[in-house]
ZADO-1210 file (C-alpha; in nm, 4 decimals, padded with zeros to 6 digits):
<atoms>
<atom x="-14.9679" y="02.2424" z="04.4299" code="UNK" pos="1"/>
<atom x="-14.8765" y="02.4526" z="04.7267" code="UNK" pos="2"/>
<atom x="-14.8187" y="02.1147" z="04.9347" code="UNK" pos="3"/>
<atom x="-14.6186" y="01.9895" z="04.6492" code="UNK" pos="4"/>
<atom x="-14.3547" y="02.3084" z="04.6022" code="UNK" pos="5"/>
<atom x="-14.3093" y="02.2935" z="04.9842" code="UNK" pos="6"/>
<atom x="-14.2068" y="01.9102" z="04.9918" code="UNK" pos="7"/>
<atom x="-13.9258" y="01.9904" z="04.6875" code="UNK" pos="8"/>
<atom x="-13.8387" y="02.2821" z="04.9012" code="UNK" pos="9"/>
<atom x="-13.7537" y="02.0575" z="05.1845" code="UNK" pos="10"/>
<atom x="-13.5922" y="01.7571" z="04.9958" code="UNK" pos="11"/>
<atom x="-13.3494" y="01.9864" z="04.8010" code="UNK" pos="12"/>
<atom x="-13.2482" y="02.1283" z="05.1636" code="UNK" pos="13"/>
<atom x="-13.1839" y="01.7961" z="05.3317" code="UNK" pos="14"/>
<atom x="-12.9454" y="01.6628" z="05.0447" code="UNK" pos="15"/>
<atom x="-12.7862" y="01.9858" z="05.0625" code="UNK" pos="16"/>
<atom x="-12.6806" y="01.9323" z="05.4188" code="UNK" pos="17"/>
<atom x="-12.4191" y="01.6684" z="05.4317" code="UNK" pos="18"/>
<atom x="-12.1978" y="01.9478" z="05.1453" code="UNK" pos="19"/>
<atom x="-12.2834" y="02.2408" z="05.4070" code="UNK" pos="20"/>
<atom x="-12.1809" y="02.0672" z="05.6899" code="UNK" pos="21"/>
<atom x="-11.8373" y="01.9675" z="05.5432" code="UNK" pos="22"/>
<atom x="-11.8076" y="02.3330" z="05.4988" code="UNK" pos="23"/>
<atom x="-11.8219" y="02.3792" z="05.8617" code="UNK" pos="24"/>
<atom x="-11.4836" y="02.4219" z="06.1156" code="UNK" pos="25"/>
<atom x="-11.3914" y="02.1184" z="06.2739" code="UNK" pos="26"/>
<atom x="-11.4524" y="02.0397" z="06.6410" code="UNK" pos="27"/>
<atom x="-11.1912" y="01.8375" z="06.6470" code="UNK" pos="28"/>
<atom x="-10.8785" y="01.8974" z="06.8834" code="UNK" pos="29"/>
<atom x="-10.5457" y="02.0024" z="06.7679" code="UNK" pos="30"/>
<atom x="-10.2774" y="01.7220" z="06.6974" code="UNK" pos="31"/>
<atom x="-10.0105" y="01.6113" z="06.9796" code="UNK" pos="32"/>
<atom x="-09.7246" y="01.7681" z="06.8717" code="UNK" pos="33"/>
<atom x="-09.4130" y="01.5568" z="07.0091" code="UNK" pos="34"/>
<atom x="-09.0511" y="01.7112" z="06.9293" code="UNK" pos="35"/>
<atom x="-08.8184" y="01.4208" z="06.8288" code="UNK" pos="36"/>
<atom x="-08.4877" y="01.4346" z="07.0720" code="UNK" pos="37"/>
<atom x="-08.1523" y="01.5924" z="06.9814" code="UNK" pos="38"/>
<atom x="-07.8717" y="01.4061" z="06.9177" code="UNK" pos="39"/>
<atom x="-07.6449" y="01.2837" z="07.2231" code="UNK" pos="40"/>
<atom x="-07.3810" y="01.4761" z="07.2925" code="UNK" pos="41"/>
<atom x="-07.0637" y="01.3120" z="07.1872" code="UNK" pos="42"/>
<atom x="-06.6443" y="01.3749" z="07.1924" code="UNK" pos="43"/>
<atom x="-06.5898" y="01.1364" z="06.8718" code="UNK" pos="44"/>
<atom x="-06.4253" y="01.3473" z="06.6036" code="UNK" pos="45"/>
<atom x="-06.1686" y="01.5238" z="06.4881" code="UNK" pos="46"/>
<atom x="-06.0297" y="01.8597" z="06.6341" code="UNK" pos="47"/>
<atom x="-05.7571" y="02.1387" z="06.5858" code="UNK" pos="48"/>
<atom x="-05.6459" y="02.4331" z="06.7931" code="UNK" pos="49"/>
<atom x="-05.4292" y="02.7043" z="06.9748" code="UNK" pos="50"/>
<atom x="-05.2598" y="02.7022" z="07.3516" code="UNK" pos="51"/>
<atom x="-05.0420" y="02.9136" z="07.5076" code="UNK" pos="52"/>
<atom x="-04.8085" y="02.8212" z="07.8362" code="UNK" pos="53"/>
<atom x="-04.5570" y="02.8413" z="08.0886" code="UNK" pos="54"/>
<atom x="-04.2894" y="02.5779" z="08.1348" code="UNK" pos="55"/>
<atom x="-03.9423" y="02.5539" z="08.3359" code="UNK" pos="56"/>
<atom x="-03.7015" y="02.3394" z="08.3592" code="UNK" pos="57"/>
<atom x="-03.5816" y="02.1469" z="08.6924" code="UNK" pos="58"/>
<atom x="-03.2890" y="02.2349" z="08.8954" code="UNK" pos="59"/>
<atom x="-03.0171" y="02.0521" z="08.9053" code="UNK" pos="60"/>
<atom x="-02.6038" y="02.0857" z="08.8999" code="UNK" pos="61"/>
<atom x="-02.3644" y="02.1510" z="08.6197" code="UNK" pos="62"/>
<atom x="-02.0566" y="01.9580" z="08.6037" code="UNK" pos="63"/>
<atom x="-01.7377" y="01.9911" z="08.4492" code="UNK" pos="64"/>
<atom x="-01.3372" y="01.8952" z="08.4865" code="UNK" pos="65"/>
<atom x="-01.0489" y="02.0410" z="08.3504" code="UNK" pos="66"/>
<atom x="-00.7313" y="01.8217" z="08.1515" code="UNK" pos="67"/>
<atom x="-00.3667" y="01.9216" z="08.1612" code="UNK" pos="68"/>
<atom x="-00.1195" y="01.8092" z="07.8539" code="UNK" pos="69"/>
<atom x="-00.1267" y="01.4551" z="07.7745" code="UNK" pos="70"/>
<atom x="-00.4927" y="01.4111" z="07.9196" code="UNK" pos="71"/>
<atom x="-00.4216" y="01.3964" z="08.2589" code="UNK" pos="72"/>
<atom x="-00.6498" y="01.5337" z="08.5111" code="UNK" pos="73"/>
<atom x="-00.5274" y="01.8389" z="08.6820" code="UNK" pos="74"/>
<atom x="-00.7977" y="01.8388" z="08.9868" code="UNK" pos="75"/>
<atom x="-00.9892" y="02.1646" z="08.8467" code="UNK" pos="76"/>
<atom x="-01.3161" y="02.0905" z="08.8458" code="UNK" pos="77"/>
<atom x="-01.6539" y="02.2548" z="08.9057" code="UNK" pos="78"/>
<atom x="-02.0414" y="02.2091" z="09.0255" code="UNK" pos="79"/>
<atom x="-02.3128" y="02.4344" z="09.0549" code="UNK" pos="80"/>
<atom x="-02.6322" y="02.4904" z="09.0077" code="UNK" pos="81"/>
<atom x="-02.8882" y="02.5337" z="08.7216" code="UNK" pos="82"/>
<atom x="-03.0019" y="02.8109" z="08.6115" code="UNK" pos="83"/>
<atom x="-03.3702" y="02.9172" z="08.6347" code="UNK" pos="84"/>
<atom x="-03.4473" y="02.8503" z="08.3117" code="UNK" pos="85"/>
<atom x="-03.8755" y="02.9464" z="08.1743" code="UNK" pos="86"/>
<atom x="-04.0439" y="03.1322" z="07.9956" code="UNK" pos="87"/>
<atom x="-04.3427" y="03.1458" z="07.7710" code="UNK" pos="88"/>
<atom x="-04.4603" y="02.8847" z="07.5528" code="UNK" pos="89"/>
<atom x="-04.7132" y="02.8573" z="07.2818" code="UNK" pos="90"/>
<atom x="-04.8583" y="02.6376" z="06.9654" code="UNK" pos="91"/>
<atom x="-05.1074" y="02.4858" z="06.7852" code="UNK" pos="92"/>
<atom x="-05.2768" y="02.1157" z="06.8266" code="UNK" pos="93"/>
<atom x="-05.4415" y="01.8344" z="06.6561" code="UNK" pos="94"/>
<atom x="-05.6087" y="01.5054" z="06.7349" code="UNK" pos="95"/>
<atom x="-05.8851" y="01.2651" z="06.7073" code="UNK" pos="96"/>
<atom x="-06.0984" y="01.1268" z="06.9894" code="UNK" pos="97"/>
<atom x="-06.3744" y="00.8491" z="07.0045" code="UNK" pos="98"/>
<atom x="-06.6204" y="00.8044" z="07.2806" code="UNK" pos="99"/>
<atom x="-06.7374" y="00.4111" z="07.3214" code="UNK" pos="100"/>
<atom x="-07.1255" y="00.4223" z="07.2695" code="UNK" pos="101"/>
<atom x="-07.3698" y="00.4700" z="07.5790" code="UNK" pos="102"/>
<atom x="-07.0330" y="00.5030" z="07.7405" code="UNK" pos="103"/>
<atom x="-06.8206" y="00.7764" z="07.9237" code="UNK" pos="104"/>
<atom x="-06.5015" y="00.6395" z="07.8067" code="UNK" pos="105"/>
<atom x="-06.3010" y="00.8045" z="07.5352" code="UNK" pos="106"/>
<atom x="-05.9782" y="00.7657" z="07.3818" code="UNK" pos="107"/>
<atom x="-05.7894" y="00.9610" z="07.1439" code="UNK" pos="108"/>
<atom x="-05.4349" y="01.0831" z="06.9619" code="UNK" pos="109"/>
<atom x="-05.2976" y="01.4056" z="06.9905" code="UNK" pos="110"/>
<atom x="-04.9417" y="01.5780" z="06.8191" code="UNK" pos="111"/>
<atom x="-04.8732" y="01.9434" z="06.9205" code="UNK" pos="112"/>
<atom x="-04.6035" y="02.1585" z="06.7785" code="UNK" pos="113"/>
<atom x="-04.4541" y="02.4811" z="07.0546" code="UNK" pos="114"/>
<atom x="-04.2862" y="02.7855" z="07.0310" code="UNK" pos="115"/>
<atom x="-04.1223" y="02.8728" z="07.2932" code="UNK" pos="116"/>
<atom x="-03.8691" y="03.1041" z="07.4952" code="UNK" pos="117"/>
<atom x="-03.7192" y="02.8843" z="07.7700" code="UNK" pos="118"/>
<atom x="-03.3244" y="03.0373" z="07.8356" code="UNK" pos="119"/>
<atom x="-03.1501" y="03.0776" z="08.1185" code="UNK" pos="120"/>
<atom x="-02.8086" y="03.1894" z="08.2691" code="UNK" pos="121"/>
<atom x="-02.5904" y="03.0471" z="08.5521" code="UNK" pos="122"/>
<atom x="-02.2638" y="03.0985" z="08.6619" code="UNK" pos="123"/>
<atom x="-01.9975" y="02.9447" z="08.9391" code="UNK" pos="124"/>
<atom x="-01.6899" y="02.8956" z="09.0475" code="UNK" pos="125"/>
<atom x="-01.4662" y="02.5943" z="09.0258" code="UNK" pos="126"/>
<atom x="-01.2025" y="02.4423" z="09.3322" code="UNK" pos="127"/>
<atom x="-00.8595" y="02.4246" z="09.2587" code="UNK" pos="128"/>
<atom x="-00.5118" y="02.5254" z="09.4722" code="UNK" pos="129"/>
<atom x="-00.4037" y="02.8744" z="09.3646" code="UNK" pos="130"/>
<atom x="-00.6068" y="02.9494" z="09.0524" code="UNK" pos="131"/>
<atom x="-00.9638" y="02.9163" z="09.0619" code="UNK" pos="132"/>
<atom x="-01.1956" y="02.8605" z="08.7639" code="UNK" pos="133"/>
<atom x="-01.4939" y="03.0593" z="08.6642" code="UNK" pos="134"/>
<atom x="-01.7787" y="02.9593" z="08.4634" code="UNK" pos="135"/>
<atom x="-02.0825" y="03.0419" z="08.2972" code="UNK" pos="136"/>
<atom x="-02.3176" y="02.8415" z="08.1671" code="UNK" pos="137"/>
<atom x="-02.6321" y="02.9917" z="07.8797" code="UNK" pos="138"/>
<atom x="-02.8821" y="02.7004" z="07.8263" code="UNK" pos="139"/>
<atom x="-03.2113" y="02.7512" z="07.5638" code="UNK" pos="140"/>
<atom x="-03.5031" y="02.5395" z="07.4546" code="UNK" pos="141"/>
<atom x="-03.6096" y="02.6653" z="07.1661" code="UNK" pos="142"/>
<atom x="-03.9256" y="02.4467" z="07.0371" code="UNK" pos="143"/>
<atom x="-04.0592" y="02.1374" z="07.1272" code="UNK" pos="144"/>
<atom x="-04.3565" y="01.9022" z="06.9947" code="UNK" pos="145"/>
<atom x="-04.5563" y="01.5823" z="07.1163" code="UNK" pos="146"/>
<atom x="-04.7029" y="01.3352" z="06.9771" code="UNK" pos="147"/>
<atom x="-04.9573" y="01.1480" z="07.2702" code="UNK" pos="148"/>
<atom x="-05.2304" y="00.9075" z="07.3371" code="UNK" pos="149"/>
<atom x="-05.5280" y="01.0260" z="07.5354" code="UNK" pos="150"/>
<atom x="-05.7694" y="00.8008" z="07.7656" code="UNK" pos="151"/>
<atom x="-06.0364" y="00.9802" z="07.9487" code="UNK" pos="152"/>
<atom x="-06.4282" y="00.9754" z="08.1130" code="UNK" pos="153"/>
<atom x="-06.7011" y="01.2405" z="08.0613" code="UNK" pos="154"/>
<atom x="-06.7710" y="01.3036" z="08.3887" code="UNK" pos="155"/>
<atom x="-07.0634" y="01.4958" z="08.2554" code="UNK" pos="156"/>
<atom x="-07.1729" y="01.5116" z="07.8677" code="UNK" pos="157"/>
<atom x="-06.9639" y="01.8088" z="07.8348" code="UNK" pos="158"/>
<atom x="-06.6834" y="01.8255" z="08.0969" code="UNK" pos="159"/>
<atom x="-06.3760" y="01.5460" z="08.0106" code="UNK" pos="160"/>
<atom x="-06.1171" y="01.4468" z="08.2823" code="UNK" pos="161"/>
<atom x="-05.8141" y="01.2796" z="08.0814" code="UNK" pos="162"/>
<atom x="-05.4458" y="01.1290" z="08.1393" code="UNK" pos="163"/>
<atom x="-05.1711" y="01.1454" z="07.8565" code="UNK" pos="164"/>
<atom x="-04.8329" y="01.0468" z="07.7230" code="UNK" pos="165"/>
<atom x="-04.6307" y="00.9558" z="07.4971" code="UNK" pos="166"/>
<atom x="-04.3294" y="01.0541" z="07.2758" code="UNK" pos="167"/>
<atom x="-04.1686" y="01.4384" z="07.2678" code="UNK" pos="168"/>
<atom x="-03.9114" y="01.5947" z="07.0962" code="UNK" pos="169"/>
<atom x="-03.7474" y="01.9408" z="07.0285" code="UNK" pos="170"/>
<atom x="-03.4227" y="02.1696" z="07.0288" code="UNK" pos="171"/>
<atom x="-03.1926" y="02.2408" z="07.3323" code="UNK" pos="172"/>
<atom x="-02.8837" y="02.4310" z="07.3030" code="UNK" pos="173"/>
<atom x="-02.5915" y="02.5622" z="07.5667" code="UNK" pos="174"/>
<atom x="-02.3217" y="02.7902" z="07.5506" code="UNK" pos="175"/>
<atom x="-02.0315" y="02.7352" z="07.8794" code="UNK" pos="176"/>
<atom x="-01.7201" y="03.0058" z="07.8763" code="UNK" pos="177"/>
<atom x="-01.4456" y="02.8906" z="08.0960" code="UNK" pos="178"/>
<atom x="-01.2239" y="03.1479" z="08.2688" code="UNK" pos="179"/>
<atom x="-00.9518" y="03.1338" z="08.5348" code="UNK" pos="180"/>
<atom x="-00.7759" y="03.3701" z="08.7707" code="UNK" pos="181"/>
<atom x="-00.4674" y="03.2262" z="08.5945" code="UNK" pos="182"/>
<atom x="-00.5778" y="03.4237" z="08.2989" code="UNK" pos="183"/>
<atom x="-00.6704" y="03.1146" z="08.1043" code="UNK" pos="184"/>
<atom x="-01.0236" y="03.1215" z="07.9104" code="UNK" pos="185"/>
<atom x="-01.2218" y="02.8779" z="07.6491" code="UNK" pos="186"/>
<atom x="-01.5548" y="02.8439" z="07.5519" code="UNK" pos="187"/>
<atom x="-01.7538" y="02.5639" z="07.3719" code="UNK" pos="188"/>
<atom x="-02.1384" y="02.5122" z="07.2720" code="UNK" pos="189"/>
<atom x="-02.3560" y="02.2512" z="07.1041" code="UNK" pos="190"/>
<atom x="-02.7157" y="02.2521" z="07.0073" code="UNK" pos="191"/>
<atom x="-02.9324" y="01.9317" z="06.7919" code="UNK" pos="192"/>
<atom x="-03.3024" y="01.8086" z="06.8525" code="UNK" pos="193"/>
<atom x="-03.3747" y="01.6113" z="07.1316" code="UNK" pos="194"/>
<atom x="-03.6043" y="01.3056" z="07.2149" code="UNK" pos="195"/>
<atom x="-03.7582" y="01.1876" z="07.4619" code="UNK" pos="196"/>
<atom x="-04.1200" y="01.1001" z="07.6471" code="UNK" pos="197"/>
<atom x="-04.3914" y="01.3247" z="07.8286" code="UNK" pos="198"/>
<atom x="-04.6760" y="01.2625" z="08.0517" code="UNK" pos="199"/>
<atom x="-04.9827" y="01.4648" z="08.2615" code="UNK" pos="200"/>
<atom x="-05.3165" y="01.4976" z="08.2130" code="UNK" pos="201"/>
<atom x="-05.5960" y="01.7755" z="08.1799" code="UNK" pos="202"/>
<atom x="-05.9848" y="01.8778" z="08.1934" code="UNK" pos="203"/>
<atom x="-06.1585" y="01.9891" z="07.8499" code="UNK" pos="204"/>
<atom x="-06.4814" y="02.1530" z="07.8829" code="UNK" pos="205"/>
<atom x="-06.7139" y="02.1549" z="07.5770" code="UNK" pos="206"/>
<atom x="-06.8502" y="02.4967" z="07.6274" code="UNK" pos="207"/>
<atom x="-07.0374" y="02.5411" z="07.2245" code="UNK" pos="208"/>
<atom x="-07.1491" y="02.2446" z="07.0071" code="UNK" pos="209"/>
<atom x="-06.7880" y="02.3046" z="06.8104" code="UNK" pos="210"/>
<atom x="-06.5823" y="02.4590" z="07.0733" code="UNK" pos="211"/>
<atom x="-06.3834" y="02.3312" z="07.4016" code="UNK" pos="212"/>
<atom x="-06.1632" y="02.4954" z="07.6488" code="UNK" pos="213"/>
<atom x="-05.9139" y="02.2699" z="07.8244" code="UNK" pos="214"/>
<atom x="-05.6326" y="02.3398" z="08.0605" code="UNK" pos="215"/>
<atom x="-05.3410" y="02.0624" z="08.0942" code="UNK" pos="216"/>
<atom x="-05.0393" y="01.9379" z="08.2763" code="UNK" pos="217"/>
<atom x="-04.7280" y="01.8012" z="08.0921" code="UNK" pos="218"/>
<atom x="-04.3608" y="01.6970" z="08.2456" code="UNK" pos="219"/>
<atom x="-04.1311" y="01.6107" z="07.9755" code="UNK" pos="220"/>
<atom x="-03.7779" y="01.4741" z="07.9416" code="UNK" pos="221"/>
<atom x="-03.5951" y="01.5367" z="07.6751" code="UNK" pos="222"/>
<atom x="-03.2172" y="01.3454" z="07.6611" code="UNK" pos="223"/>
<atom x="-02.9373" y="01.5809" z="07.8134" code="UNK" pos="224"/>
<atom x="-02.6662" y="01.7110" z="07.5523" code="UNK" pos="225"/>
<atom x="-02.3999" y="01.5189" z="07.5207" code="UNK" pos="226"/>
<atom x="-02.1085" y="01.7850" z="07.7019" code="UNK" pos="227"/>
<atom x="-01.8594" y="01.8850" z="07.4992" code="UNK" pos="228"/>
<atom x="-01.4504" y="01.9251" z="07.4840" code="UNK" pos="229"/>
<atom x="-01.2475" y="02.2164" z="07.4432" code="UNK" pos="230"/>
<atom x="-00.9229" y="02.3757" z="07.4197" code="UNK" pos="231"/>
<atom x="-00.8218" y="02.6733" z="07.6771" code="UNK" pos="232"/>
<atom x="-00.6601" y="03.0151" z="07.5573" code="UNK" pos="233"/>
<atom x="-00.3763" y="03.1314" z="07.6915" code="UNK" pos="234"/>
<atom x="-00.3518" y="03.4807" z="07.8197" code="UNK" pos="235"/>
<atom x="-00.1218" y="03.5195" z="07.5468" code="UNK" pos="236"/>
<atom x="-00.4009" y="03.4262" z="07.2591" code="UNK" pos="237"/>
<atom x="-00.3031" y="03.0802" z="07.1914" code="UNK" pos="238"/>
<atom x="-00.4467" y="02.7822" z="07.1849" code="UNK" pos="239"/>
<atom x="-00.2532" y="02.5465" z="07.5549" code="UNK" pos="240"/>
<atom x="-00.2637" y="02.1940" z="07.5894" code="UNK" pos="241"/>
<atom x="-00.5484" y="02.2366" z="07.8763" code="UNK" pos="242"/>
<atom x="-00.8810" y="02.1076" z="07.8049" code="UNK" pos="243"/>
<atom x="-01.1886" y="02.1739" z="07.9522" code="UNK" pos="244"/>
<atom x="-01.5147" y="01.9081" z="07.9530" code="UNK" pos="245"/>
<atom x="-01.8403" y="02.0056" z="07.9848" code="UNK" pos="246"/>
<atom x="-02.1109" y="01.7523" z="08.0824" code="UNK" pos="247"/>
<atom x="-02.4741" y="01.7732" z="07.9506" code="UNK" pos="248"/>
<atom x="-02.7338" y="02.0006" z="07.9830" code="UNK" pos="249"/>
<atom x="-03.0802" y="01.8111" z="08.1236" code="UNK" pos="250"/>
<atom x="-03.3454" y="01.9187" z="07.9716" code="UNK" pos="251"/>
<atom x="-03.6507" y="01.7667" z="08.2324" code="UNK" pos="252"/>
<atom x="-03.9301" y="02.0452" z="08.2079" code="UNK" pos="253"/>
<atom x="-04.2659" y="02.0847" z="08.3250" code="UNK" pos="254"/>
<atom x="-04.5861" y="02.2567" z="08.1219" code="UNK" pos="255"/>
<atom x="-04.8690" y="02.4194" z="08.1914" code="UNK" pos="256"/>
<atom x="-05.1048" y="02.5864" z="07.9804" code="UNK" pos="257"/>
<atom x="-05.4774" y="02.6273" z="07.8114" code="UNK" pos="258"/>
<atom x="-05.6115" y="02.5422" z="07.4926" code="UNK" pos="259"/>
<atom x="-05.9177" y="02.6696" z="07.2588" code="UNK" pos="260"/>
<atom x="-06.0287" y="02.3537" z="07.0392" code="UNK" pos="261"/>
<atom x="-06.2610" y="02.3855" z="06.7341" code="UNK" pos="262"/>
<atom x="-06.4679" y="02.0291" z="06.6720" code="UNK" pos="263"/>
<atom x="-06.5406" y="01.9071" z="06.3418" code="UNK" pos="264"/>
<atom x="-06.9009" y="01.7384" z="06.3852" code="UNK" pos="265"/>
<atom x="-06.9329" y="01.7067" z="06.8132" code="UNK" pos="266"/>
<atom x="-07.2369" y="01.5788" z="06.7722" code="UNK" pos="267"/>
<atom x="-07.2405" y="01.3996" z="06.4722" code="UNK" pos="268"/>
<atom x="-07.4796" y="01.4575" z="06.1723" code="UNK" pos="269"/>
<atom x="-07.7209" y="01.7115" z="06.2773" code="UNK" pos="270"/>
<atom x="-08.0838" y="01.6313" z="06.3009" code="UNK" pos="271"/>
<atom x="-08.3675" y="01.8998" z="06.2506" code="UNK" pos="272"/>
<atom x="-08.6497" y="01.8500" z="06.5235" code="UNK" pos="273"/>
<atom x="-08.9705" y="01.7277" z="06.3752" code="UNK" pos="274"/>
<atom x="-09.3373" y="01.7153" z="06.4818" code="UNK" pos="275"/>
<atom x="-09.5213" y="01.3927" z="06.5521" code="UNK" pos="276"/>
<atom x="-09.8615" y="01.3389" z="06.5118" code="UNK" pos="277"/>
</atoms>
């Protein structure tokens, strides 16, 4: 019986085994774990943002004659410089850009609307025989805008080297007084938007997944004012048969300044980073 008891003992042990042993840790290694890759970086998207600037306009000479009665010329006339006209500038921008895939190419559309404070003040003195003319001239740009195609590379994922132009516009106005050693004075002034074209070219830095820094060059030209006619005073108070005719302000300016963009989806839809095993 003893003999018997032991040889149950031992079978009920051996088909207990295979359930203990599954009960056991596993020897087995851990899993590879292999992260999936980011997304490649990428400029395609839209964008909006701040700058601030400097501009100035480039030198060049005022011009201007003087009419006696029936519209004859009466020799009076004047040319003199520009006046150092800058100041502060500053704005907001939008655009769009798309970068060709597994390429560093990327083109784009930009419109930007500026503030600014460009005015300056000149003044000179006009050749006649035995009177001589005086003048000042007050010329002001008080906003301008853009609207320009970009074309650029990635020199690296992150860093974008870019030209652009296209069409500008804004408002220009002058203000030219007119007064003689004959006692004789007049003044005239005109001011309306302006069009024209602009061209440069920058470096935009994407610093943060949504955020770029950029610093750019524009030179504009807007069209020069038409001039304007009119009538001298007499020292008396009334109105002479002299005219006066100013020629057009140019309004050729150069830019500089640095921008902040924010980047609607840089990188496209985001994707987590997984484990592979």
């Amino acid at each position: 019986m003893k003999t018997i008891s032991a040889a149950g003992a031992l079978a009920l042990v051996l088909a207990a085994a295979p359930a203990l042993a599954a009960d056991l840790p596993s020897q087995k290694g851990a899993p590879a774990f292999v992260a999936l890759a980011a997304p490649a970086f990428s400029w395609t998207g839209l964008y909006g943002g701040l700058n601030i600037g400097y501009s100035w306009l480039e030198s060049y000479r005022l011009s201007g004659v003087e009419f006696g009665p029936g519209g004859a010329p009466t020799g009076v006339a004047w040319n003199y410089p520009s006046a150092d006209i800058d100041g502060v500038i500053g704005g907001g921008q939008i655009g769009y850009n798309y970068q060709f895939a597994n390429s560093g190419f990327v083109v784009g559309l930009e419109a930007d609307f500026q503030g600014a404070d460009l005015s300056g003040q000149t003044q000179g003195v006009g050749s006649n025989v035995g009177y001589f003319p005086v003048l000042t001239t007050r010329h002001s740009i008080d906003w301008f805008g853009t609207v320009r195609g970009r074309i650029g590379y990635a020199v690296t994922p992150t860093i974008l080297v870019y030209g652009t132009g296209g069409f500008a516009y804004g408002e220009a106005s002058s203000r030219f007084t007119y007064w003689d050693t004959a006692g004789f004075w007049g003044q005239g002034s005109e001011s309306d938007i302006r069009t024209g074209w602009t061209a440069g070219g920058g470096v935009e830095w994407a610093f943060m997944p949504n955020l770029s820094a950029k610093i750019e060059y524009l030179y504009t030209e807007l069209d020069a004012g038409r001039g304007f006619w009119f009538n001298q005073i007499t020292p008396g108070g009334a109105v002479s048969a002299f005219t006066s005719q100013q020629r057009g302000v140019q309004n050729h300016f150069h830019t500089i300044r640095v921008g902040l963009n924010y980047h609607l989806d840089l990188f496209g839809a985001p994707a987590p980073v997984v484990a592979k095993y």
